[in-house]
N, C-alpha and C positions, 0 to 999 in steps of 0.2 A: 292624651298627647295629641298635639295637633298634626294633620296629615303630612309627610316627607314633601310635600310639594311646597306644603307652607311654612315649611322650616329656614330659617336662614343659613349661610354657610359661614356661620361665627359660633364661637361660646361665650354664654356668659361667665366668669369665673366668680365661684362662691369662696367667702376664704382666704386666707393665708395675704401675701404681700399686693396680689393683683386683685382683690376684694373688687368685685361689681365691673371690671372691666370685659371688653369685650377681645376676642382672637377669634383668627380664622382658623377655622377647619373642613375637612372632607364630611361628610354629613356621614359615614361609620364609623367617626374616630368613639375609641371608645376612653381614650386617654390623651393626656395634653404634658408635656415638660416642656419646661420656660428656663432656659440657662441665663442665667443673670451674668456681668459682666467681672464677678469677683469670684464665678463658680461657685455660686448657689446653683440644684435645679429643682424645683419646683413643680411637682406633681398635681394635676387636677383630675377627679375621674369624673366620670359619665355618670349624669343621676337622669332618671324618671322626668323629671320636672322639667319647664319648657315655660319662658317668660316672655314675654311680650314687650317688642321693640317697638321705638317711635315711629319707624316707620310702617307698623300693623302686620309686620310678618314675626315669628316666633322663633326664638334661639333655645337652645337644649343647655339647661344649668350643669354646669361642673363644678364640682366641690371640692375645697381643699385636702389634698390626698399627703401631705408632706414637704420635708425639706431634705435634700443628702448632699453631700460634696462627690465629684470626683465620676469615674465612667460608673455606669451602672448599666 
């Protein structure tokens, strides 16, 4: 994994409806939910893996973790 300094503060997301899109994040998140506008939310976790942006810095892959309705 590349050094915390050379991580970016985004994710990539692996998966489910936002497949290869990027979001931001705090560089400890270890999880990501995306509320959609018809209340879907959508779960991504925290993997290992760390891919390489156009711009030469490195974001930390999140994988599709699910779908649920409603508070959780």
């Amino acid at each position: 994994m590349a050094a915390s300094g050379d991580l970016a503060d985004v994710a990539v997301l692996d998966g489910g409806p936002l497949d290869g899109r990027q979001h931001p994040i705090e560089l400890d998140t270890e999880k990501v939910r995306i509320v959609m506008t018809d209340g879907q939310q959508h779960q991504y976790l925290r993997t290992e893996r760390v891919q390489a942006l156009p711009d030469g810095r490195s974001a930390v892959v999140f994988e599709y973790g699910g779908r649920y309705y409603g508070p959780k």
